[in-house]
C-alpha positions in Angstrom: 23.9 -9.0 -24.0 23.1 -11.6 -21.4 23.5 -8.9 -18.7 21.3 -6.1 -20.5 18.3 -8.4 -20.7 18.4 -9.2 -16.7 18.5 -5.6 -16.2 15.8 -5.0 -18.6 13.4 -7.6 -17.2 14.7 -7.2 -13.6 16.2 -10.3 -13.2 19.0 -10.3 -10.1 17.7 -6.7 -10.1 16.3 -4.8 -7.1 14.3 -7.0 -4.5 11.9 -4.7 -2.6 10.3 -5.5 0.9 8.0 -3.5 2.8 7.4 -3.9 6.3 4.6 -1.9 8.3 2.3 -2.7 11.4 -0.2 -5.6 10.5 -2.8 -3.3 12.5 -3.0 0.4 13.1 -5.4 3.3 14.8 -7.4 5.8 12.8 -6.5 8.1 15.0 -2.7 7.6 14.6 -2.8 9.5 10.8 0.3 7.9 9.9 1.3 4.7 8.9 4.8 3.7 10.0 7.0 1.6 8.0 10.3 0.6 6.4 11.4 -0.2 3.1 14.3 -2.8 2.5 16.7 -2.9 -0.8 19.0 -5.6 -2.0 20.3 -6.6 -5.1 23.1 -8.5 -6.4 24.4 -5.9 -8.4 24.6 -1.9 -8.5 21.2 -0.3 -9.2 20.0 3.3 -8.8 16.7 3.6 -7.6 15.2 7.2 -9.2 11.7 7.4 -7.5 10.1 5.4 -4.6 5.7 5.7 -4.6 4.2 4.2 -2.0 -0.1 4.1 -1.8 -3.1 3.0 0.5 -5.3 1.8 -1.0 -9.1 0.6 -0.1 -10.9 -2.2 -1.7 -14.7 -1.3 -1.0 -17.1 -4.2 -1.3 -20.8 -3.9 -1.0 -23.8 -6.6 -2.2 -23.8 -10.3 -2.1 -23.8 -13.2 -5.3 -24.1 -11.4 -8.4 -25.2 -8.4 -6.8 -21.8 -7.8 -5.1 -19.7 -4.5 -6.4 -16.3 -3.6 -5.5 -14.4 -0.3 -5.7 -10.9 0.6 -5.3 -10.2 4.3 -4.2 -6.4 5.6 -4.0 -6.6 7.2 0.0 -2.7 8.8 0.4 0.4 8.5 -1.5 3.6 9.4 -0.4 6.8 9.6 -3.5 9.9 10.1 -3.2 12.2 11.7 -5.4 15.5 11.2 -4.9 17.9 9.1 -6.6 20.2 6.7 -5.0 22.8 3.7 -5.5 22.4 0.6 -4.2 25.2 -1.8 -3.8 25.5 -5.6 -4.7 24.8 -7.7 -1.2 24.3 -4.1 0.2 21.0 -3.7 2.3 19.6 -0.2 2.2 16.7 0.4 4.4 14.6 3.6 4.6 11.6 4.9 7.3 8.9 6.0 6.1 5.6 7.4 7.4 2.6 7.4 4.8 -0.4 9.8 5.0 -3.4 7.6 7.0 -6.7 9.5 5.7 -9.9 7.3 5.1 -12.8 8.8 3.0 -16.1 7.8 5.6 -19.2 7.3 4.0 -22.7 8.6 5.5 -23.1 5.1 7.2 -19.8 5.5 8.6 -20.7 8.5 9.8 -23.6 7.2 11.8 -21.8 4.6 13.2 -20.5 7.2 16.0 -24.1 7.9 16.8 -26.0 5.9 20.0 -29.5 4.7 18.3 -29.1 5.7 14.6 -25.5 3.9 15.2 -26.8 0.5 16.2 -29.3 0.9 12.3 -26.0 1.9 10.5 -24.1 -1.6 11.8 -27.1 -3.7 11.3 -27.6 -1.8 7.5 -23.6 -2.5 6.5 -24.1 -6.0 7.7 -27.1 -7.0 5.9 -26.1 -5.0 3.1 -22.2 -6.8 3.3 -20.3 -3.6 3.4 -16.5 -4.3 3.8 -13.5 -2.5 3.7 -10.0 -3.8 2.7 -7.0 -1.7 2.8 -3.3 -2.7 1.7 -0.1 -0.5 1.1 2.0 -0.8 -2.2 5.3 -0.1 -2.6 7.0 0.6 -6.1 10.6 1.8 -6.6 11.5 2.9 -10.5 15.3 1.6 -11.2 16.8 2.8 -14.1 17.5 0.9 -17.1 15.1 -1.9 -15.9 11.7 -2.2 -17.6 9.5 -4.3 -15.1 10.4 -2.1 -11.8 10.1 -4.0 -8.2 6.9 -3.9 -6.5 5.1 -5.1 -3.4 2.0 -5.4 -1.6 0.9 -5.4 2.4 -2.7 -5.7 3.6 -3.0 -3.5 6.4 -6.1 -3.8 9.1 -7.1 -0.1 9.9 -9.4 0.2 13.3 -11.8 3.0 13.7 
């Protein structure tokens, strides 16, 4: 009884950790990364979903508003074991596609370029990207999950 309850809650379940470039290029349209299992005892993972996500800020005070938008996701469907004191590892490369808004747009631009900077600065325009990582184990109701902030450069 003692066992089902870890398994349900995920206690000595599956321990995820993602590992990916603390920086990366715009221009490199992929982010590559790894994904590390271990547990203490057999699991099968069913489905692996990994996002990028940006946290858009704008405003200052109580004017401030903030925005999450869902850029790429990459899932993986396939099920597979994974032994006790086992570590599985698997590559990955997610999907790098940012949304650019008209000021972003600008930015690219000699004069007009220069106004969009100054206008996202006085206006406190920021951008904040991280990569989850959720695998779905079967039997267990709280699945393993994890979180990297990534710096994207334009």
């Amino acid at each position: 009884m003692l066992k089902k309850f870890k398994d349900m809650v995920g206690i000595e379940g599956v321990k995820l950790k993602l590992e990916i470039p603390t920086e990366v290029k715009e221009r490199d349209h992929n982010i590559k990364g790894t994904l590390y299992f271990l547990s203490k005892r057999n699991h099968t993972v069913s489905e692996i979903q990994l996002r990028l996500i940006e946290k858009y800020s704008r405003g200052r005070g109580d004017q401030k508003l903030t925005d999450e938008y869902e850029l790429s996701t990459l899932t993986f469907e396939r099920s597979f074991e994974i032994e006790p004191d086992i570590p599985m590892e698997l590559d990955f490369e997610l999907p790098l596609k940012l949304v650019k808004s008209e000021m972003d747009q600008f930015e690219g631009k000699f004069f007009i370029g220069r106004l969009a900077t100054a206008a996202k600065y006085f206006r406190a325009v920021k951008s904040e990207f991280r990569v989850e990582a959720e695998a779905k184990v079967k039997g267990s109701l709280l699945n393993p999950f994890t979180v990297q902030d990534i710096r994207i450069k334009r």
